[in-house]
Each structure stands twice: as structure tokens, then as C-alpha cells.
C-alpha positions in Angstrom: -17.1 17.6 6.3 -15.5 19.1 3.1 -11.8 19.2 3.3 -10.5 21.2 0.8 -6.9 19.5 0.2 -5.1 22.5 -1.7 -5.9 25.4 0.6 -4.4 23.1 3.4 -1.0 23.1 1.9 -0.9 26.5 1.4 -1.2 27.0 5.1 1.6 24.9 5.8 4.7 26.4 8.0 7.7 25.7 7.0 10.3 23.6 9.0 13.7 21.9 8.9 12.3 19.4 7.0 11.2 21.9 3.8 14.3 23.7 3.2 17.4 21.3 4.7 16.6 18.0 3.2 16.8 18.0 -1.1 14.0 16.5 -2.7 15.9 13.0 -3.4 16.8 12.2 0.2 13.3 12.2 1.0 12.3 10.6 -1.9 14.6 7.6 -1.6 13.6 7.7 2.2 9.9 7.6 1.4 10.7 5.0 -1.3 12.5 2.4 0.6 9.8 2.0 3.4 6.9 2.1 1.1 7.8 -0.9 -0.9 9.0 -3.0 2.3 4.9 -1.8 3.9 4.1 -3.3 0.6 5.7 -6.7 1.6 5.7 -7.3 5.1 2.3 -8.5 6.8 3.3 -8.9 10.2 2.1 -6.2 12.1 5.4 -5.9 14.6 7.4 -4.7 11.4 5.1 -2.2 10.3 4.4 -0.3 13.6 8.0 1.0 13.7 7.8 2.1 10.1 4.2 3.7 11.1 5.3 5.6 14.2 8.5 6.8 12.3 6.5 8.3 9.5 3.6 9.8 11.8 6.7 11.2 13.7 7.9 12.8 10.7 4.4 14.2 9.1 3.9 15.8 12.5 7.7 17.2 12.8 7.0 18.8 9.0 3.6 20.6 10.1 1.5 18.5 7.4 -2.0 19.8 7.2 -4.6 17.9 10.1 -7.1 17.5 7.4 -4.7 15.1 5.4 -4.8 12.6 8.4 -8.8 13.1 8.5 -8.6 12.4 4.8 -6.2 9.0 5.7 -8.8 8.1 8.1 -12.5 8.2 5.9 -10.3 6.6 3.4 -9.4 4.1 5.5 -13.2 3.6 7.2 -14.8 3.5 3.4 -12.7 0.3 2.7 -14.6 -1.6 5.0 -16.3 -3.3 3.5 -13.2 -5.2 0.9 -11.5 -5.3 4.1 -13.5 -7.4 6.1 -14.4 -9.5 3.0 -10.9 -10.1 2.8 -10.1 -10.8 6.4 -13.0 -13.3 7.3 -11.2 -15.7 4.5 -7.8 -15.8 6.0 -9.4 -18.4 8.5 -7.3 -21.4 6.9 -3.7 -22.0 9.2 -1.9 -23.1 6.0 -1.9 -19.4 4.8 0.2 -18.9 8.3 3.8 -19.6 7.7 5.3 -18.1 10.2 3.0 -17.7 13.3 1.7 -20.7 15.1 -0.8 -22.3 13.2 -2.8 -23.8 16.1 -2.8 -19.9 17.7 -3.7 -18.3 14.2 -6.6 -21.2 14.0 -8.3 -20.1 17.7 -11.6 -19.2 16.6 -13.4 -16.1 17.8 -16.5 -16.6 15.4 -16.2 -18.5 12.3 -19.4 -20.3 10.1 -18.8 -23.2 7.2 -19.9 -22.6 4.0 -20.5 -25.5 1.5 -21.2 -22.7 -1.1 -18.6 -23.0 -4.1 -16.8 -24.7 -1.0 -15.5 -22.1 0.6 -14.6 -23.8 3.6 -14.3 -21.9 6.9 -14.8 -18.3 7.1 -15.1 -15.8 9.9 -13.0 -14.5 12.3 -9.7 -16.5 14.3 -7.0 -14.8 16.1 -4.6 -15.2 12.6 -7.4 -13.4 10.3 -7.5 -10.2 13.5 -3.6 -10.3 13.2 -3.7 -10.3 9.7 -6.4 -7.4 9.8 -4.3 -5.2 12.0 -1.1 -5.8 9.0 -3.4 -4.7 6.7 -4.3 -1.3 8.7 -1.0 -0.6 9.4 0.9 -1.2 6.2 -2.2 1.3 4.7 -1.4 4.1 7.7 2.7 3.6 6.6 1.9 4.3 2.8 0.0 7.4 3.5 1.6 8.9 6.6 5.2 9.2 4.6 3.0 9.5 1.4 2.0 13.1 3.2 5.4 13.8 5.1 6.8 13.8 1.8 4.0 16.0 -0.5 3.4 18.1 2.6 7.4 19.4 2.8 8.4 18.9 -0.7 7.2 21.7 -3.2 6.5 20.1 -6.6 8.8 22.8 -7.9 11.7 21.9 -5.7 10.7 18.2 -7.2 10.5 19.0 -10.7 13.8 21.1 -10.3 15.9 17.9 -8.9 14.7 15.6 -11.7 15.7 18.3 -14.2 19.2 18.6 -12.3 19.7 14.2 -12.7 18.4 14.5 -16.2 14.9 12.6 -16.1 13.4 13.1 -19.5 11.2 16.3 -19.0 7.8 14.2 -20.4 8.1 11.7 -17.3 8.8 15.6 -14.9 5.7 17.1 -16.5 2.8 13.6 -16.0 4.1 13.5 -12.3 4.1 17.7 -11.8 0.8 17.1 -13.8 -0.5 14.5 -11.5 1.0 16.0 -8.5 -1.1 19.0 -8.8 -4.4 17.8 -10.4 -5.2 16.0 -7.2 -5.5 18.3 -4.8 -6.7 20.7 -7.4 -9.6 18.4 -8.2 -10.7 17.9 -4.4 -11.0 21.5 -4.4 -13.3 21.6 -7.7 -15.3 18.3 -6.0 -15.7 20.7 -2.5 -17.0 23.6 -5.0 -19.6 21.4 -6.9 -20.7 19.6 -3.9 -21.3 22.9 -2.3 -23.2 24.5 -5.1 -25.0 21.2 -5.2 -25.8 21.1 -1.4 -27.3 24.9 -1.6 -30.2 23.3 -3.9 -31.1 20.5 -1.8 -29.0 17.5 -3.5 -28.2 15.1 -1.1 -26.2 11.9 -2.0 -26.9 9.8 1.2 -29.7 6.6 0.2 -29.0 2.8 0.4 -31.1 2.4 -2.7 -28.0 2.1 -5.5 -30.4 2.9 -8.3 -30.9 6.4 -6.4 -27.1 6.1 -5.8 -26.8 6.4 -9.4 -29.0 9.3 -10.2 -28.0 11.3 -7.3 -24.5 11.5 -8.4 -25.1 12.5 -11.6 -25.4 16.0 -10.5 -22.2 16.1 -9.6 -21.1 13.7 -12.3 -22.0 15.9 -15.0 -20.3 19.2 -13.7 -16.6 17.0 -13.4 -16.8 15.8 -16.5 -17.5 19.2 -17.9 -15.0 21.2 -15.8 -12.2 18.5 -16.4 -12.9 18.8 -20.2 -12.2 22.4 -19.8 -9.3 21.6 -17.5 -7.4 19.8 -19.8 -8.2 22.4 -22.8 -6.6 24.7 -20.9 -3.3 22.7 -19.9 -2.9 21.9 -23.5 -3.1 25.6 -24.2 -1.0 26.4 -21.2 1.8 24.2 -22.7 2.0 25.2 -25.9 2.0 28.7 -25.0 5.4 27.7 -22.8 6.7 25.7 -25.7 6.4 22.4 -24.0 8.2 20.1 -26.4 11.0 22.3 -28.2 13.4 21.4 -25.9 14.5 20.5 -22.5 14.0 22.6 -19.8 16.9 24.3 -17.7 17.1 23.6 -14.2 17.1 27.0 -12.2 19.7 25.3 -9.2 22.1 22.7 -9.6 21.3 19.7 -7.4 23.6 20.2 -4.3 23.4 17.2 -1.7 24.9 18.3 2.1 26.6 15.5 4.3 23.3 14.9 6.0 21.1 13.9 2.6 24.2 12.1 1.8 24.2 10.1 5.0 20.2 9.6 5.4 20.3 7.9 1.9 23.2 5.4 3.0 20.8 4.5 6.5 17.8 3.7 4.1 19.6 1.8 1.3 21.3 0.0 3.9 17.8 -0.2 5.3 16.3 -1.4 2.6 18.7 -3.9 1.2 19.1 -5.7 4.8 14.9 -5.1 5.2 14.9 -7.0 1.4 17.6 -10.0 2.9 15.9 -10.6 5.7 12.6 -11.0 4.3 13.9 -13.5 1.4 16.3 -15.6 3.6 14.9 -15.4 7.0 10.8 -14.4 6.1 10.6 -10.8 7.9 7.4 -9.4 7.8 6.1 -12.8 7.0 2.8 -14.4 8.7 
């Protein structure tokens, strides 16, 4: 199924959460729990954090095909994943959980080879599996509550307004934009592609290879031109002379002002209680 990403947020309706929060509440918001899903392990930390941000993505109207995008992500990692997972067998990575539970096997094999010791799967290596899937759904779910009701020109405008160097506003307006642009492009070639009978599904990685050169060689060429035409586009706008004038001053209401105490409070206590007292720990 081809999603195309940037026609998706076009069709987005507006809510409370586009116009009555600024830009930096929700940035500091999404900040703060992103880099505590980044720490914690233990699944009972990161649910809460989860449910909060799917809450959130579906309060602000985000596009369905985002979450289906979350999810394929998600199901072509699964390979690394269970790599990863089947060697968390040994109890001494377990500081925090009961060793003797996280050790229950469910099906685990010895390997002499390079001594790899036990691998497979235990109750520990599941629990650590489901951390893993969860602290990935946090990321992305306030990773699209955030892009999906925060306009890159109410973004660019804010770090104008707080006096961020314009070179660091144009990379992440740059990069903020190319993505979704480029899905779009991918969607068209792939398309085209299709309507001549290209097909990239095989098992056979040398075929892997030359199959996606047909849609290898079309990106390459199209960003080429892409980035001609950005460097164009900015010189025409005399990127460079000078820096740019925000068109609103940054005006913070007693409700961005109060969400950014709760998550720095948030965060500092989340950032205690994992050093002194291992939250989030396994």
C-alpha cells in the first residue's frame, strides 16, 4: 500500500492542539519524554508515556496513514530485533527484575560458536522485547503528535523569535520538509515503475540489487535536481545576507507556561529517579 505522507498532512483538521499551544511547549513536551523512552527499559515506565502520546496524536487529528507507517516500520525491524532479543538470555544483564524469573526459559539452545553462551528466548529477553516495542511506539507516536499539529512555519517562526541562528532554522525547515516530500516522489516512481511490470519482491539479494535500481536511478536523478533547485530557490530569497525577521513575536499564554513547568519537573524527577533509584531499569 503506498502512503503518500505529504498529501496526508494537508488533510489534517485543525484542533486545540494547532493553534492554542506555541511551538516550544510542545517541543519541550515532546523533548522531555523522548529522551527518558530513550533510557528506560522497563516496560511499566514506558506504557504510560505511550498511551499519553497515542492520546495526544489522536486528540490533534494526525493522519491514520502515519500510524500505518509506525507500524511496517516497526514489522521491517524484525529481524535486528529478534537478533537482539534472543541474546539477552544471560540474568546478569537483569539488575533490577528477579534474576531467577528473567532466567525461566521458554526456548533457549547453547552455542559454543565464538562462545556465545545461551541464546533464545526466557521470560527477561520477552520483557525486554516488549521495552523495546514500546519505547519505539513512544518516539514515534509524540514524534507525529508534534509534526502533525505544528506547521513548520509556526516552527521556524518561534526559533526566529528566541534568536536560533537562521542556518540551524533552515537544515531543520530543510529536513522537515524533504521527508515527506520525498515519500511522495518514492510513491510517484514506484508507481510509474509498477505500470511497466517492475516488481521488487524476490528473496534472491542479487535480484534485490538489480530490481531496485530502477527505482534507484530515478531518486538519485530527481534529488540531484532537487537540490539544484533549493540552492537556486535560496539565492533568489537572499539566504545568507542577513537574518530573517520573525513575522509574530513569541507570545507564551499561562497554559504553555504551566505545561513546560509539569514536563521539566517531569523530566528532572524522571532523570533522579533513574540515577538514584534505577527507574526504568531492568
Amino acid at each position: 500500500m503506498d502512503i503518500d505522507i505529504l498529501k496526508a498532512h494537508d488533510d489534517v483538521e485543525l484542533t486545540f492542539f494547532h493553534y492554542g499551544l506555541q511551538p516550544l511547549t510542545k517541543f519541550i513536551a515532546m523533548l522531555s519524554v523522548l529522551i527518558m523512552a530513550g533510557i528506560w527499559l522497563d516496560v511499566r515506565y514506558l506504557v504510560p508515556l505511550f498511551i499519553m502520546g497515542l492520546t495526544l496524536a489522536i486528540l490533534g487529528k494526525a493522519p491514520k496513514a502515519w500510524f500505518v507507517v509506525m507500524i511496517t516500520a516497526l514489522l521491517l525491524t524484525w529481524y535486528p530485533t529478534l537478533r537482539t532479543t534472543i541474546a539477552q538470555v544471560n540474568p546478569e544483564y537483569y539488575n533490577v527484575l528477579d534474576r531467577t524469573w528473567a532466567a525461566t526459559p521458554i526456548a533457549t539452545i547453547h552455542i559454543n560458536f565464538l562462545n556465545l553462551g545461551e541464546m533464545g528466548l526466557t521470560y527477561g529477553t520477552l520483557y525486554w522485547l516488549a521495552g523495546r516495542i514500546f519505547g519505539y511506539m513512544t518516539v514515534v507516536t509524540w514524534a507525529i503528535f508534534f509534526v502533525s499539529t505544528t506547521p513548520m512555519s509556526e516552527i521556524a517562526n518561534s526559533m526566529y523569535a528566541m534568536k536560533i541562528p537562521y542556518q540551524i532554522v533552515f537544515v531543520l525547515q530543510m529536513t522537515y520538509k524533504f521527508i515527506p516530500f520525498m515519500s511522495s516522489v518514492i510513491n510517484q516512481i514506484s508507481d510509474a515503475q509498477k505500470l511497466r511490470g517492475w516488481s521488487l519482491r524476490t528473496i534472491n539479494p542479487k535480484k534485490l540489487v538489480e530490481r531496485a535500481l530502477p527505482i534507484a536511478n530515478p531518486m538519485i536523478r530527481r534529488t540531484a535536481t532537487i537540490v539544484e533547485q533549493v540552492t537556486i530557490a535560496t539565492q533568489i530569497r537572499g539566504f545568507g545576507t542577513g537574518n530573517p525577521t520573525p513575522l509574530k513575536a513569541l507570545s507564551m499564554k499561562m497554559i504553555d507556561w504551566v505545561l513546560i513547568a509539569i514536563f521539566t519537573i517531569f523530566f528532572i524527577v524522571s532523570m533522579v529517579g533513574t540515577i538514584a533509584f534505577n527507574w526504568g531499569a531492568l
